[in-house]
N, C-alpha and C positions, 0 to 999 in steps of 0.2 A: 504494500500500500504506500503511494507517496505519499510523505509528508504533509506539502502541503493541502493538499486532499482530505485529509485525515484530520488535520486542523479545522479546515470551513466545518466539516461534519459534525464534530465538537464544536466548535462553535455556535453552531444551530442547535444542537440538542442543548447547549448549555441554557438555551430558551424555552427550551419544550416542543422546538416543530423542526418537523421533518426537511432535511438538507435540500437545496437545489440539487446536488448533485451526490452517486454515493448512496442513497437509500437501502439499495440492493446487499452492501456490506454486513447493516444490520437487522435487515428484517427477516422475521417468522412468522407464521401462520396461514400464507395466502400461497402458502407453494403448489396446493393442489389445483388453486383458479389460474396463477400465471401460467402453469401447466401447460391447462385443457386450454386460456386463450392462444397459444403458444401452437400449440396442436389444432384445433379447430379453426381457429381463427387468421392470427398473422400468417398463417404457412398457405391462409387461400387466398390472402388478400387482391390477388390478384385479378380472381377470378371472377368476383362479385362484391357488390359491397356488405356492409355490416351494421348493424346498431345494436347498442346494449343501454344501459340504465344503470347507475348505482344510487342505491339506497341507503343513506345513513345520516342518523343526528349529528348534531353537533360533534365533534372530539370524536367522531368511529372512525376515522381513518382515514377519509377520502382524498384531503389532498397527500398521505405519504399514501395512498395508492396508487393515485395516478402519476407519482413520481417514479413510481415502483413500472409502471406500465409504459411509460415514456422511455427509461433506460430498456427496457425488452425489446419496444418498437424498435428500437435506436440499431439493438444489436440482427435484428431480424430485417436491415436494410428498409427501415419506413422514413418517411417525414414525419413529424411532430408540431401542432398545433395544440398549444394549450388557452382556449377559450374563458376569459372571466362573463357569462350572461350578468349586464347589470340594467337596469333602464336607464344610464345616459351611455354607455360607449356603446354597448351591443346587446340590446333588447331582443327577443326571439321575434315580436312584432312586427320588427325593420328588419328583415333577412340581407339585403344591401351593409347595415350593417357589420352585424356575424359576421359576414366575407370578408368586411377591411380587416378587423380582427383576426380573423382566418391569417388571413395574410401577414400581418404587421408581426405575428407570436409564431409563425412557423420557423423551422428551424431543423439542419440538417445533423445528422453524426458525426461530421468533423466540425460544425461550426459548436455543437454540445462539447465536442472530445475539447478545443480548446480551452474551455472554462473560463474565458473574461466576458466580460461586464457586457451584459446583452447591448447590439447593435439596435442605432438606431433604422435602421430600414434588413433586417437579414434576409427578406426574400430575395435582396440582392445577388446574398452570398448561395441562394436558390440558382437562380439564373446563370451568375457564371459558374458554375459546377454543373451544371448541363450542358453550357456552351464547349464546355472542356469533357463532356464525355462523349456527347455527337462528336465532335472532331476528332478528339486523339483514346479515347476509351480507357480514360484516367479523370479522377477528381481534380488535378491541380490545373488552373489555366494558365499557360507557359504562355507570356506577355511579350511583345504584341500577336497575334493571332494569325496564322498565316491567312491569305483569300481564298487556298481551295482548301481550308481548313472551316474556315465556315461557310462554307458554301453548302460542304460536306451537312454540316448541322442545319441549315436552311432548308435542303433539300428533305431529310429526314424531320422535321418541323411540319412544313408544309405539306408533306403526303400525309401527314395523320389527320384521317376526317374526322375524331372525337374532339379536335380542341376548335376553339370560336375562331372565326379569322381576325377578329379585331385581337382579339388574345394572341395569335400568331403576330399581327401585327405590332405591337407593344416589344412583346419580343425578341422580335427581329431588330426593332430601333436599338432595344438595350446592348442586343451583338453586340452591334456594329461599332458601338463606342470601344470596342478592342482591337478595331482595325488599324495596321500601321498607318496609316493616311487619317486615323479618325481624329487630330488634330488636338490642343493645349488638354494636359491632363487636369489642370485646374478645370477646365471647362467643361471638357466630359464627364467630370465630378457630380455637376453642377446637372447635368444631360441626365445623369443616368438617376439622380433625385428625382427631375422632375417626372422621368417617365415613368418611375416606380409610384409615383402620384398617381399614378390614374389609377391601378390597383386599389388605392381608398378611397376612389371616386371623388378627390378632390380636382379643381379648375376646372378650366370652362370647354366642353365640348367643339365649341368652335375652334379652339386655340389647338386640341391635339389634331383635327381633324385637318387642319393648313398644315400644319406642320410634321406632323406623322400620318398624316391618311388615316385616322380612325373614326369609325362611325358613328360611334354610340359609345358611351359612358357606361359603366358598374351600376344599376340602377335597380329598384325593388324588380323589375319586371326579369331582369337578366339576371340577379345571382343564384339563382340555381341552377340555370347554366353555366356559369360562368365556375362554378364551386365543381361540376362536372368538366369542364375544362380543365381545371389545376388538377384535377386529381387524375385525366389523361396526358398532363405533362410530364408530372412526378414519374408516371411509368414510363413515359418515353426520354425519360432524364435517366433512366436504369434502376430507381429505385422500383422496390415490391408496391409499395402505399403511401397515402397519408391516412394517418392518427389524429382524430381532433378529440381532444378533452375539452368537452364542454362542461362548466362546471358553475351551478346557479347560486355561485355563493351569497347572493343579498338576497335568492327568494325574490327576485323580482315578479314573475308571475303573479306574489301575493298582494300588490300595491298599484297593477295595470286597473285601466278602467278595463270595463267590461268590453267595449268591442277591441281593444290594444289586446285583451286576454284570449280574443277569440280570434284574431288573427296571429297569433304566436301559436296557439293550438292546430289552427288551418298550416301556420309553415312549418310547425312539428310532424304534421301529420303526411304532406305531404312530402316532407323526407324520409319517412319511415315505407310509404308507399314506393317510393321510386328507388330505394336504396341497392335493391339485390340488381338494378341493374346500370347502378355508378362504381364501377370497375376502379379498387383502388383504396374506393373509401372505407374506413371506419371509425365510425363515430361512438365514444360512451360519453354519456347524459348522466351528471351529478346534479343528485338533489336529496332534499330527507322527505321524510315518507310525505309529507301532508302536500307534495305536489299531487301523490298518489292518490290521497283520500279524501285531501278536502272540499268540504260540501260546496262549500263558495267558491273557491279557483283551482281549488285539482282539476286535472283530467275528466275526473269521473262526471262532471258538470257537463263532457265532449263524448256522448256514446261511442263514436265512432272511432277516436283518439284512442280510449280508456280500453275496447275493445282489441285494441291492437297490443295495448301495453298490456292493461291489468295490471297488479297493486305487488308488494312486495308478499313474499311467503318469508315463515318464520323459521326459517331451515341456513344450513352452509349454504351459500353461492357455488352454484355450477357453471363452467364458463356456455354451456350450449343453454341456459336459462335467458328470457327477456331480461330481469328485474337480478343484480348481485346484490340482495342485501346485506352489508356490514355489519348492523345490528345482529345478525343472526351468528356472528364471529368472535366467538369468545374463546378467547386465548386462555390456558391453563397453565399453573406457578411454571413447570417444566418447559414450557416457552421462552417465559417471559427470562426464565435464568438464561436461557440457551441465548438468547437474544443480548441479556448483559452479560456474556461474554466475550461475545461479537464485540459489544460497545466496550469494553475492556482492551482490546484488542487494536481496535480503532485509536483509542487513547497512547496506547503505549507508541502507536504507529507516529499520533499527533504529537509528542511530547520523547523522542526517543534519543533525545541529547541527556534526558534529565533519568531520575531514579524512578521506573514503570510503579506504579501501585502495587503496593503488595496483595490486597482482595482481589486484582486481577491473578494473579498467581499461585494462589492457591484455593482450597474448597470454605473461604470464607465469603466469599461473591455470593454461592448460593444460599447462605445463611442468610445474608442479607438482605437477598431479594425477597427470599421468603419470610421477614419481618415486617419489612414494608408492605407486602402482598397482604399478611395478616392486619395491618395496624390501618391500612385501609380501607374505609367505609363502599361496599361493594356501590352502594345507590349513591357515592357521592359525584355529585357534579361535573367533576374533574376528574378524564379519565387516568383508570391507571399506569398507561402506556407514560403518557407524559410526565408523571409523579415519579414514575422509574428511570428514565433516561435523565431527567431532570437531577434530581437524586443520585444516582449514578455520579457523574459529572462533577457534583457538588463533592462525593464523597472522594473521588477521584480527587478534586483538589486540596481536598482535606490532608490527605494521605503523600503530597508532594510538598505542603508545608510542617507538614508531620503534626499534625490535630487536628485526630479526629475526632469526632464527635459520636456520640452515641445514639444509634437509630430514630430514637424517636426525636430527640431534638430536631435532628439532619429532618425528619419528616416534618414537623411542625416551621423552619423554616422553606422549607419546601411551597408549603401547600400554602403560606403566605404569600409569598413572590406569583405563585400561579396565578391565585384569587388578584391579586392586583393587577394582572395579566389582564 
């Protein structure tokens, strides 16, 4: 494990939430879902599309699972799009929307494997990593670009009837800002912004349409076309898919007016309709259950929606099920130790100039887990996941200033700092 690797990881669990990157290191429990999605799923993505749902409260896991499913995708040669639904950037309502987001959050497995500071525009770093695999059938684009080098990518572009031609068109402008003749690189800098702009359907259709020949703008009426376009680029760029994690973190659903609710419903429904035949795609939908049940703005309000999904069962999640409820995922002490082990591990990886923990090193770790596992209130608030890596952490630093503290103290500032959380 690198160092610094190991550091960010701890550093985010020293908070209670699950790393941007790294999750994989320390997690247990879902081995038999990532599995079957593994197996069932990303190994067809090709063939058809997909959609799933997950189900969980607050604190069950959902964003370190879809961090968890984002490093799979990554490894299983996908794209990654991680969606926040909220009502001002990307309402389900405005599908137009969704798609600039789509866009602005996608993100390849080298530009992940790097680990800096997300880009402002990375479908950029989409495009030319296609431009460079039409041509020379390699990720890296060797600068400037020879002419029968993209020509070569033009040619293969243009024969695919699954993508828009204004989408071909946009495209092709981006190329060309690689060509030895394409003139000051401050300026093509400057080119390759603006045409990344229309992808969020920002400026004025006039203005691309003089100047790149485009017809039509990104608009409620084209993005799902247009969402069926990128995901027949992504395969003609040599990856398997794109992955969107949509993920309804503010329950926007719950605060739409009524006809805003009933056209998010009409553009959920109609992507679930047309799914199995946008080749590429797959989408999982985070939410907690009362998107499912509730009388007022659930689903179930939308026969026809509700009929297709249906409500969470109170069982494991199976990856060939609609609905993966989390809630139905209860980790037992023997996890949770096997898991602060992991995170033991991680630490010593993070801190390995200095003297490792000694509970990482021998069979006082599991004592300890299993004190805290007792000493916490099963219905409390605050799940136990995060009280133990938390804890963890804290004890681990305990034990490098050499005072430690004794469990239940370690627990009662613990569950302090969370509550303030």
């Amino acid at each position: 494990m690198d160092s610094k690797l190991a550091r960010q990881i701890i550093e985010s669990l020293r908070k209670g939430v699950p790393p941007q990157r790294g999750v994989d290191q320390y997690s247990v429990g879902n081995e038999k879902l990532i599995a079957g999605v593994k197996r069932f799923h990303l190994s067809a993505i090709s063939d058809g599309g997909i959609i799933r749902f997950v189900s969980g409260s607050w604190g069950a896991g959902k964003t370190h699972f879809f961090r968890l499913l984002r490093d799979v995708a990554f490894q299983a040669e996908c794209l990654v799009s991680n969606v926040e639904l909220n009502v001002n950037d990307a309402p389900l309502n405005k599908f137009e929307l969704v798609f600039y987001s789509i866009v602005r959050n996608i993100a390849t497995p080298s530009y992940y494997a790097e680990g800096g500071e997300q880009k402002a525009a990375p479908f950029g770093t989409v495009l030319a990593e296609s431009l460079a695999f039409l041509s020379n059938g390699t990720r890296t684009l060797e600068l400037p670009v020879a002419n029968e080098q993209y020509v070569k990518a033009i040619d293969a572009l243009m024969a695919n009837t699954a993508i828009d031609i204004d989408f071909k068109k946009i495209v092709q402008e981006y190329w060309k800002t690689f060509l030895p003749d394409a003139g000051d690189p401050t300026l093509l800098q400057q080119t390759r912004e603006e045409i990344l702009q229309w992808f969020s359907g920002e400026g004025q259709k006039s203005a691309y349409q003089k100047k790149y020949g485009i017809n039509k703008m990104i608009n409620r009426q084209d993005a799902r076309l247009m969402l069926q376009s990128l995901a027949a680029f992504v395969r003609l760029s040599g990856y398997k898919g794109l992955l969107i994690l949509f993920d309804e973190a503010e329950q926007a659903y719950s605060i739409m007016r009524k006809s805003a609710l009933r056209a998010a419903h009409d553009n959920l429904l109609s992507l679930i309709n047309n799914i199995e035949s946008s080749r590429g795609l797959f989408l999982i939908y985070a939410t907690t259950q009362d998107f499912f049940t509730d009388p007022t703005h659930g689903i179930v309000v939308y026969g026809a929606l509700s009929g297709r999904v249906g409500k969470p069962d109170d069982k494991p999640p199976k990856a060939l099920d609609i609905i993966w409820n989390l809630d139905a995922v209860q980790p037992e002490l023997p996890e949770y130790q096997e898991a602060a082990m992991k995170v033991a591990a991680l630490y010593r990886a993070a801190y390995s100039n200095e003297t490792g923990p000694a509970s990482a090193a021998d069979g006082d770790l599991g004592s300890f887990v299993a004190e805290l596992y007792r000493i916490h209130p099963s219905l409390s608030a605050v799940r136990f996941w995060r009280v133990l890596v938390t804890a963890l952490i804290k004890r681990f630093d305990d034990e490098l200033e050499g005072d430690v503290r004794p469990v239940a103290e370690l627990y009662r500032d613990v569950m302090k700092n969370l509550r303030e959380d």
